[in-house]
N, C-alpha and C positions, 0 to 999 in steps of 0.2 A: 525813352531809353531804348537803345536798340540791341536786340539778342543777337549773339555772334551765332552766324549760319549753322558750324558744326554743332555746336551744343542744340539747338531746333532742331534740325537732321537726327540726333537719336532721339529725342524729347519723340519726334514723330513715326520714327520706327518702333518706340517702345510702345507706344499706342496700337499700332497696326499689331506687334505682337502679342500683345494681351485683346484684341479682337480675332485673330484668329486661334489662340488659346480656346477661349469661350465658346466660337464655333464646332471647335474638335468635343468641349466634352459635350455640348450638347448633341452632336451630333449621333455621340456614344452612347447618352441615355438613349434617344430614344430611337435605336437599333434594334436591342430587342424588341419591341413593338413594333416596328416596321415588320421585320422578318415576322413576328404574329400573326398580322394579318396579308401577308405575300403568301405565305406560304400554304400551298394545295390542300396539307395533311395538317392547317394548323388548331390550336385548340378551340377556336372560335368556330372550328365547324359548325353547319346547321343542323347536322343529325347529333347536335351534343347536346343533353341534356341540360337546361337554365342553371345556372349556379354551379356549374362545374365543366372540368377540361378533361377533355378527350384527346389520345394518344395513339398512333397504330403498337402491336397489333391487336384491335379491341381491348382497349382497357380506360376505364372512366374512374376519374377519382372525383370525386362528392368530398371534396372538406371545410369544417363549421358553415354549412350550410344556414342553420338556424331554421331548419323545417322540421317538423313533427312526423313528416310522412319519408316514403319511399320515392325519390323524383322518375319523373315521368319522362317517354319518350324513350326510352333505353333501346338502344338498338336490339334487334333477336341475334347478330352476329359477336356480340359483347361475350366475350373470355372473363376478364378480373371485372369487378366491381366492388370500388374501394367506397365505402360511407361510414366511416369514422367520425368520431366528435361530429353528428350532426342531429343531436336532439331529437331523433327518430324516438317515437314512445309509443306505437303499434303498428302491428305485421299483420297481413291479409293474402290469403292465397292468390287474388287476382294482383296483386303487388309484383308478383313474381311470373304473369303470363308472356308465354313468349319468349321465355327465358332458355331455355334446354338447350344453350350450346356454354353457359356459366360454367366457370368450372372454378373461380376464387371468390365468393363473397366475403368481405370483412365490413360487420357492422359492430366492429368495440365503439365502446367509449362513446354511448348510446345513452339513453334514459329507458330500455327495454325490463317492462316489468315481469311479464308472462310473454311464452312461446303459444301461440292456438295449434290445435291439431291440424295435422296434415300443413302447415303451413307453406312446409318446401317440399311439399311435392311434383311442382313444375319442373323443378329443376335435376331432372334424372342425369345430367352432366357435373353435377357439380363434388370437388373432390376437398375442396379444402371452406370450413368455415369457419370464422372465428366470431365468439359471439361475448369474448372477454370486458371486463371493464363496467357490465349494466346492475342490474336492479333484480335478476331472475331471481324468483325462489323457489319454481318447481319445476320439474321438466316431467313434461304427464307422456301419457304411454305410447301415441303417436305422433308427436310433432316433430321426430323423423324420420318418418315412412317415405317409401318411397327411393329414399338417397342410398342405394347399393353401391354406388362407386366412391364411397365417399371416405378420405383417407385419413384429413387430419380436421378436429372438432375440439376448439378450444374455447370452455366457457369459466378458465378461472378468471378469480376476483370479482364475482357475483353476490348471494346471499342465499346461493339452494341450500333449502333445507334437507328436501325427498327428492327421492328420482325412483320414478316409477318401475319395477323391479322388471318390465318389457320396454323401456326406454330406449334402452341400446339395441334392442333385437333386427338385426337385418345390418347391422354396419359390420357384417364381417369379414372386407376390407378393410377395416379402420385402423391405422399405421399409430397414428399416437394421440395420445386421450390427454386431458390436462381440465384437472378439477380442482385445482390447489386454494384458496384462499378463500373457503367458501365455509358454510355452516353444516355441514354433513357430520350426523353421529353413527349412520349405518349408509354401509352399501350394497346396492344390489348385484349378484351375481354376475361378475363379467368375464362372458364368452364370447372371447376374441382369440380366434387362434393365429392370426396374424397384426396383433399389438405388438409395438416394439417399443413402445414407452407410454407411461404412464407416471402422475404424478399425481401424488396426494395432499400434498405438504400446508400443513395449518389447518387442518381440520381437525374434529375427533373422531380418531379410530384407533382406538386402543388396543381390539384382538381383529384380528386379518387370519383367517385361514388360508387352507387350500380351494376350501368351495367358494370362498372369495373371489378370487383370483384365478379363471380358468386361460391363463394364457402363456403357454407351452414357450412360447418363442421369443418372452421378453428380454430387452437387452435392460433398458434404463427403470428402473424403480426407484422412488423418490418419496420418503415416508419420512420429511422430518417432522417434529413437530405435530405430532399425530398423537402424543401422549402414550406408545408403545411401551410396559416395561420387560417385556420379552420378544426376541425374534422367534416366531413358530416356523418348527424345524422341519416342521413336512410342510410348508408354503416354500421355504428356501431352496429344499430339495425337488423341487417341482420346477424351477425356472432353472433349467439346465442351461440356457444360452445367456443369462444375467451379467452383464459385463459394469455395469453402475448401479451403485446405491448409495444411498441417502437415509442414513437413519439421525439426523442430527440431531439436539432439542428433546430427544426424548426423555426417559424415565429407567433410563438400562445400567444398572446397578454393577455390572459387570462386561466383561467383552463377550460377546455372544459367541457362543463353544460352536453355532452350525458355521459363521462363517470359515470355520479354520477346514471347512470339509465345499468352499467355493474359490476351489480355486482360480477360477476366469476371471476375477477381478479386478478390471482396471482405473475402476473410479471409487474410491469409498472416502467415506464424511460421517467422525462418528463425534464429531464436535457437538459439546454442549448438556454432555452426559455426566450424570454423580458417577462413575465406573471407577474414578481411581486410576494408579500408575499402569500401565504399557508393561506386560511382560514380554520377553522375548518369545516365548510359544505359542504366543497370539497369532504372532506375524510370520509364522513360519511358512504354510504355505501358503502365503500373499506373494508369492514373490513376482508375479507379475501387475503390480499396483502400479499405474505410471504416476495417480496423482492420490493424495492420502490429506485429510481433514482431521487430526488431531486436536485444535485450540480446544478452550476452556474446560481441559480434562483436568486440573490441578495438578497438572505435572510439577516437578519438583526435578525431574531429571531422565534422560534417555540412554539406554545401555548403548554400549559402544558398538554391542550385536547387533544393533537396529543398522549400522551399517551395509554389513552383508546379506541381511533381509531381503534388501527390497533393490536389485543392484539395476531394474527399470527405473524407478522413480523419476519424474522430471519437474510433477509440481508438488508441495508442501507444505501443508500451513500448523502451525504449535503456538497461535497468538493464542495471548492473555492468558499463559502459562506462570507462576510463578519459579520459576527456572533459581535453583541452586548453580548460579555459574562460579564451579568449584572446578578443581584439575581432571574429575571425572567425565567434566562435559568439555572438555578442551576440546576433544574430535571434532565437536559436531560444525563448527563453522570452516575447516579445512575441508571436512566433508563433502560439506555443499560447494565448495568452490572446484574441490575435484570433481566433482562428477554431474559440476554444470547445474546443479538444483536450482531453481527458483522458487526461491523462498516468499512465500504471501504473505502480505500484511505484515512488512517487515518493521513497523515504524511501532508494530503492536506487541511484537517479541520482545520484549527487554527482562532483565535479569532482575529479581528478586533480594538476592541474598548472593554475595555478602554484604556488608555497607559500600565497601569501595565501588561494587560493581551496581548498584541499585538503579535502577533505571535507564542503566545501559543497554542500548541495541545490541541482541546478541549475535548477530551477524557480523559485525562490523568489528567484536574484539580479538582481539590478538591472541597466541597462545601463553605469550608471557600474563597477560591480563584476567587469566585462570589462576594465577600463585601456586603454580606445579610448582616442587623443590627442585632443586639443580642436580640431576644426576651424571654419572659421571662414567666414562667409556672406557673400557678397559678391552684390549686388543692384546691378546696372548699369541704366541707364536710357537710353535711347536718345534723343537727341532727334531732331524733324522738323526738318530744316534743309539748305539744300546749300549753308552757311558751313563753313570750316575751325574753330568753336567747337570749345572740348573738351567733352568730353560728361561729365555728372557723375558721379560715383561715389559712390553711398551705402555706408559701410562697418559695419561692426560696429564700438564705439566703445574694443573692447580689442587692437584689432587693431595690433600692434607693426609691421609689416612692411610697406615702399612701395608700392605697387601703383600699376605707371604707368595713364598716362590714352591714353586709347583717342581717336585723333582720326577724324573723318568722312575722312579722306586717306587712311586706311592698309585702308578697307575697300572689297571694290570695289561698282559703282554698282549698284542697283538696278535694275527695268524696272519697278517702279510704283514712284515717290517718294512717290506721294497715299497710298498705303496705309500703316498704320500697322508702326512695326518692333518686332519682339518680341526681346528677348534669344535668341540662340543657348547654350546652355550648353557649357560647352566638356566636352572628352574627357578621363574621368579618368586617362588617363596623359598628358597636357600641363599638366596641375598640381602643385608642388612639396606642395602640402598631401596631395594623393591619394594619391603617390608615398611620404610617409610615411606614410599610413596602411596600406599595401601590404605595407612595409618595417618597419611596428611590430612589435617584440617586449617581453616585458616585459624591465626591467633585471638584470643580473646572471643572466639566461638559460645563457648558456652560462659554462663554468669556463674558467680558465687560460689566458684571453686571445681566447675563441675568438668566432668573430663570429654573431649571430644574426641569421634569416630563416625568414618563412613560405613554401611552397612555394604551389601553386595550390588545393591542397586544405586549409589552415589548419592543416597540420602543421609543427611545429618545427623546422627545419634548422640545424647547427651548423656553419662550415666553420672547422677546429681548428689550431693552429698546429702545426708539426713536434714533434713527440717528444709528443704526445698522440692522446688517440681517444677514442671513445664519444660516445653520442649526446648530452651535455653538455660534450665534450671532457676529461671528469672523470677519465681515466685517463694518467697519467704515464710514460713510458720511461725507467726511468733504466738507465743506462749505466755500469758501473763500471771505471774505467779496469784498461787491461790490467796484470797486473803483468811487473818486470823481467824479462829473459831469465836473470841470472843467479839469480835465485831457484828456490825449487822451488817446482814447483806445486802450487795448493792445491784439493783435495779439494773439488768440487762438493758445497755441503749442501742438501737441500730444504728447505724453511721446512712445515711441513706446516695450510699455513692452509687455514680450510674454506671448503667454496666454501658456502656462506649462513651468515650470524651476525648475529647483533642486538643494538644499541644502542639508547639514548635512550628507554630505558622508562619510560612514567607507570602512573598506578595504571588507566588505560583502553586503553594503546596502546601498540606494541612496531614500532620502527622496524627492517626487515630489510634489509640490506645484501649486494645480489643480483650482486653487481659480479663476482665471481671465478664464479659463475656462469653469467654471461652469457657470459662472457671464454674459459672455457674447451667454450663450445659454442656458437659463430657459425653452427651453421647452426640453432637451435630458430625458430621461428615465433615463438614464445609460451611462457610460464608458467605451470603449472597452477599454482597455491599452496593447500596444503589444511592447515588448523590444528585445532587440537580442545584442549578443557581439562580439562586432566589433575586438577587439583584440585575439581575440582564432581563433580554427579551426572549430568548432561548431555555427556557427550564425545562426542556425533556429532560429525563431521567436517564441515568448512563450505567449498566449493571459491569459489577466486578466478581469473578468465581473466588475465593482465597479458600485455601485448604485449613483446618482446624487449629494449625500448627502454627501460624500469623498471630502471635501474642499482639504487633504493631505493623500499621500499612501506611505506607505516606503514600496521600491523594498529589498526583500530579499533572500538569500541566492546566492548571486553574488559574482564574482571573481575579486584576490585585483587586485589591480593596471591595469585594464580593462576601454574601452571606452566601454558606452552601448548606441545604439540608443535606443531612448521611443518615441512611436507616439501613442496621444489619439484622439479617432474619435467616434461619438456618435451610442451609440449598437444599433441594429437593423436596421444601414444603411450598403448601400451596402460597400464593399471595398474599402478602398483610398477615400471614399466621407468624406468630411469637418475633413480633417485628420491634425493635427499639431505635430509636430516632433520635438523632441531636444535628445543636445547628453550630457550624465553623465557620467564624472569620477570618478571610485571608489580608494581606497586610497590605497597606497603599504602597504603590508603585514608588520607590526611590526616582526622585529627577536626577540624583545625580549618580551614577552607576560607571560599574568596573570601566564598562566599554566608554563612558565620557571619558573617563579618567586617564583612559589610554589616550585617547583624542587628541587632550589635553598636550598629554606629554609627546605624542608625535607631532602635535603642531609644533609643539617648544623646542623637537629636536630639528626641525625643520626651517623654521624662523631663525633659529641661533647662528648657527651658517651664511646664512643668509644676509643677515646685519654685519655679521663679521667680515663678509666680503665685501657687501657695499662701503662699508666706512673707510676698507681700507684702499676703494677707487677714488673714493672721497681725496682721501690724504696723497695719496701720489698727484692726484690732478692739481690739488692745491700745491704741492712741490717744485712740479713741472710751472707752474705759474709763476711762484714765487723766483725759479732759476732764470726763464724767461724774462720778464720784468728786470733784474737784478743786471740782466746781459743787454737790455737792448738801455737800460742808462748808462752801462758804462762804453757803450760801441761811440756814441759821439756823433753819428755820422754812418757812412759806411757798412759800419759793423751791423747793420739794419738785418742783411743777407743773413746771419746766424738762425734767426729767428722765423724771416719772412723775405722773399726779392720786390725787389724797387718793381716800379711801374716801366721802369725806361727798358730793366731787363727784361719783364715780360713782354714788351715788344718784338725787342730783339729775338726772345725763342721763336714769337707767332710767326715774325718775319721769314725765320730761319725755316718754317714748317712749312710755310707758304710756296720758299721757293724750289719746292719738292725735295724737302729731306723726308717725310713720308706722303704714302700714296691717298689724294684724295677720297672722301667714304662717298659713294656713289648711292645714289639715291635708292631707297626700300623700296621694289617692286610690290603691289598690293595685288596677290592672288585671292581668286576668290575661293571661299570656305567648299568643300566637299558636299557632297548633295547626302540627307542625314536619312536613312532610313527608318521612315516610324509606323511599325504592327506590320500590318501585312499589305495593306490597302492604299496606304499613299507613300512619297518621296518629299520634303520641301527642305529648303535651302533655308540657312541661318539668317536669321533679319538683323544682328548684328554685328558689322563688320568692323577689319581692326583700324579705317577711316576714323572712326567714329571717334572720339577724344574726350567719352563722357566724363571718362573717370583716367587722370593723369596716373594714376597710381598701380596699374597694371597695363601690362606692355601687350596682354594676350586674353580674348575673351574664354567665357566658359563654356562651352558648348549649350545648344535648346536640350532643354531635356522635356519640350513641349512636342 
């Protein structure tokens, strides 16, 4: 059988171009490597320590080496010396000879158990050391002597216990300290007059003095989770240049009265605190706050004051707030779009209350999606005149309700008539319209008759008829009549209901009914709520703040057909203290759901068209056939040309074309393709030309994109 030439001819350029494909990327991988070892200043130096690469200008990185020691051969001209994640698990003074022009050592993420004395004393260069991520649990009184230039020394996420109360003595250089995630109950005296941060967070250190903390100049302090329940007002007062704080996590009952006397504040995080709602005189002279940490305060709701507060502000976080998104909290999402906020953890902000809004992002809703009532604008017009005319009133044209007319009699006289009069606006508590906007609540607010109102702070008020209670009026008294005196008495039984249980589970969310809860512990602040799912691979545990006021909390965004433990226990006690525990199921996953269903019906709306138009190409083509047929039996002969021309006439056209009624097609010049530029380093010419007739079915190839 023999192959027709052109179709071989690409068969064998197509070969030729998937061989120099091949070449190009190997040639690609191993570039890098070539230039590795070409290169004068490459990391394969011989003055480079085994197991790691070297860089100008002096700096050696060491990573997962898998040696227990300090590697050898270090240049005496070496600047940074990076030995991270490399199983280092003891430090020797001559480890470090020869060293004195160092000036970054980072040995985290070590297995280092103990510092020995004097250990970095070679290193009189050296300014920054990080010795976070090991196993230390003491740092004794001189293992670091010697280092006077030394600026920043970071040993959290270790296991110190003690630190020797001369430890620090002589760094006083030392720019910023960081001991955070460590086991520390006390700390020793730090005299640093040029610290400018420092961080404590996740320790315990409940009282912090002034003789604590001898450091005039700090900017950053960072004390979450320290277990503080008071800020001391002569330590506050002492850090006159304090520009960030961090009191997260702790145990502050209240807003602390010293900050409202720091004004320089432009970092504060007071998340995570029993304190309760946000007065306005908190924040008064915060007004230079650029970024503010309010979440898991149990808010309920934020004064419209809070606006003109803080008119810096750019970052702000109020997650895992129970948020009354009611007309009173309308502002706060225009707010932040005015004046540019970014808002944190926005996916964590959702609304509370009311049903309609639960679980909404509140970022993202509308002002109509408040349920303000519709107020309505009245634009009065004054005229000049000292006639008793009535003066006109322009109304809004949906406006249902009289509005008398305002005579020149009933107002008193001016002392310039010539000047022009401007509308006075009236006072929002002498309009019935204001008064309801005041007195809005949404419908069906409170249960079983009970009347609703906002308070001055846009908190929900219920006042409940007799023989009810709770903050919906949702709980009942019944009273069951005495029985006869001639009877005997009947034996008190308890009902033994639990106090949390769960209803109305979907295949995502598990409604908890916290009523016998609340009920039987009036004096809790708050509700820890911590859940975890028992059927996944994932069971951490995931804490929720609710305020006392949550008779019911729907759990959401949960997995279908899962068991979840919930155990609620009252916030601000310790762990596992007066804790009550139950387990909810959520419901299997529907296969067949809204969104098939939609599916469904947009295929249906899409098919239906569809069919309708083919059937009816269908039916013409068979018409056109049927007219056809019908005309070429009754032509006889001749009548052929109706339908189709004879063979004799199409001679005749060809002839007729032949003998130049049009201009001969002159044959396709085949220009060669453009030379294709590829990266930086070469040129090469397409190996496919439009010769080539692999494929009848395009007239033009696609460009190499080899």
């Amino acid at each position: 059988m023999v192959i027709d030439s052109p179709f071989l001819s690409c068969f064998r350029l197509s070969l030729e171009r998937e061989r120099v494909y091949t070449m190009k990327v190997f040639l690609t991988s191993l570039m890098p490597l070539l230039l590795f070892f070409i290169l004068p200043d490459g990391t394969l130096s011989s003055d480079c320590p085994e197991g790691c690469s070297c860089s100008p200008p002096e700096s050696i990185l060491c990573y997962m080496r898998r040696s227990s020691t300090i590697p050898k051969g270090v240049s005496p001209s070496t600047k940074s010396l990076y030995l991270f994640s490399n199983g280092i698990d003891d430090l020797t003074t001559e480890d470090f000879e020869g060293l004195e022009n160092l000036e970054m050592l980072d040995l985290s993420q070590n297995k280092l158990t103990e510092l020995p004395e004097r250990v970095f004393e070679h290193l009189a260069s050296l300014r920054n050391l990080d010795l976070s991520s090991n196993q230390i649990t003491h740092i004794s009184e001189e293992c670091f002597l010697g280092m006077a230039l030394l600026e920043r020394l970071y040993l959290y996420s270790n296991l110190i216990v003690t630190i020797h109360p001369a430890a620090f003595n002589g760094l006083e250089n030392l720019l910023e300290l960081k001991l955070q995630g460590n086991q520390l109950t006390s700390l020793p005296a730090l005299s640093m007059p040029q610290l400018l941060l420092l961080d404590l967070r996740f320790n315990v250190l409940p009282a912090l003095g002034p003789s604590d903390l001898q450091t005039p100049n700090l900017e950053s302090l960072k004390l979450g989770g320290v277990g503080l329940t008071s800020l001391n007002e002569e330590l506050m007062g002492s850090l006159k240049n304090l520009h960030e704080l961090d009191i997260s996590g702790n145990q502050l009952e209240s807003f602390p009265s010293v900050l409202k006397e720091t004004p320089g504040l432009i970092h504060l995080s007071l998340a995570g605190n029993p304190m309760g709602p946000l007065k306005v005189q908190d924040l008064q002279n915060l007004g230079e706050l650029q970024e503010l940490d309010i979440s898991s305060l149990s808010l309920q709701g934020l004064p419209e004051e809070f606006s003109q507060l803080l008119p810096h502000l750019r970052k702000l976080t109020v997650a895992e707030n129970p948020f009354n998104c009611l007309c009173t909290l309308a502002w706060f999402p225009r707010w932040l779009r005015a004046q540019s906020i970014t808002l944190e953890r926005t996916e964590e902000t959702r609304c509370h209350f009311p049903p309609s809004n639960a679980g909404k992002v509140l970022e993202r809703l509308e002002h109509r999606d408040f349920g303000c009532p519709t107020t309505t604008t009245v634009t009065t017009t004054t005229l000049k005149t000292t006639t008793t005319l009535p003066v006109p009133v322009t109304t809004v044209p949906s406006t249902t309700r009289a509005i008398p007319v305002q005579r020149d009699s009933d107002n008193p006289p001016y002392k310039d008539e010539d000047s022009a009069l401007l509308p006075v606006p009236a006072s929002p508590s002498s309009t019935s319209i204001d008064r309801t906007v005041d007195n809005f609540c949404p419908p069906h607010t409170c249960l079983n008759g009970g009347t609703c109102r906002l308070d001055q702070d846009g908190q929900v008020e219920c006042t409940c008829p007799h023989g009810t209670s709770g903050m919906y009026c949702e709980t009942q008294k019944h009273h069951l009549p005495s029985p006869p005196e001639a009877e005997i008495p009947v034996a008190t039984v308890s009902i033994d209901t639990p106090d949390i249980s769960s209803h109305q589970a979907t295949a995502t969310s598990i409604l908890l009914d916290l009523h016998r809860y609340i009920e039987m512990r009036p004096y809790i602040r708050g509700i820890r709520l911590t859940y975890r799912n028992l059927s996944g691979p994932d069971r951490r545990p995931i804490q929720l703040s609710l305020p006392s006021s949550f008779p019911e909390y729907r759990l959401r965004g949960l997995k279908p057909n899962s068991t979840y433990a919930v155990c609620a226990s009252p916030l601000g006690a310790p762990s596992g203290m007066d804790s009550v525990c139950t387990e909810a199921q959520t419901a299997a996953e529907s296969t067949i759901g809204p969104d098939a269903q939609f599916d469904d019906q947009k295929l249906t709306t899409m098919l239906v068209p569809a069919i309708a138009i083919l059937l009816l190409l269908v039916l013409i083509a068979i018409v056109v056939g049927v007219v056809c047929y019908l005309r070429r039996k009754r032509a006889k002969g001749h009548m052929d040309l109706e339908c189709e021309p004879s063979q004799l006439e199409l001679d005749g056209v060809k002839a007729g074309l032949d003998n130049g009624a049009l201009p001969q097609k002159q044959p396709q010049l085949m220009m060669p393709e453009p030379a294709v530029q590829n990266g930086n380093l070469e040129y090469e010419v397409l190996l496919l030309q439009d010769h080539c007739t692999s494929n009848n079915n395009t007239s033009t190839h696609k460009p190499s994109y080899f």
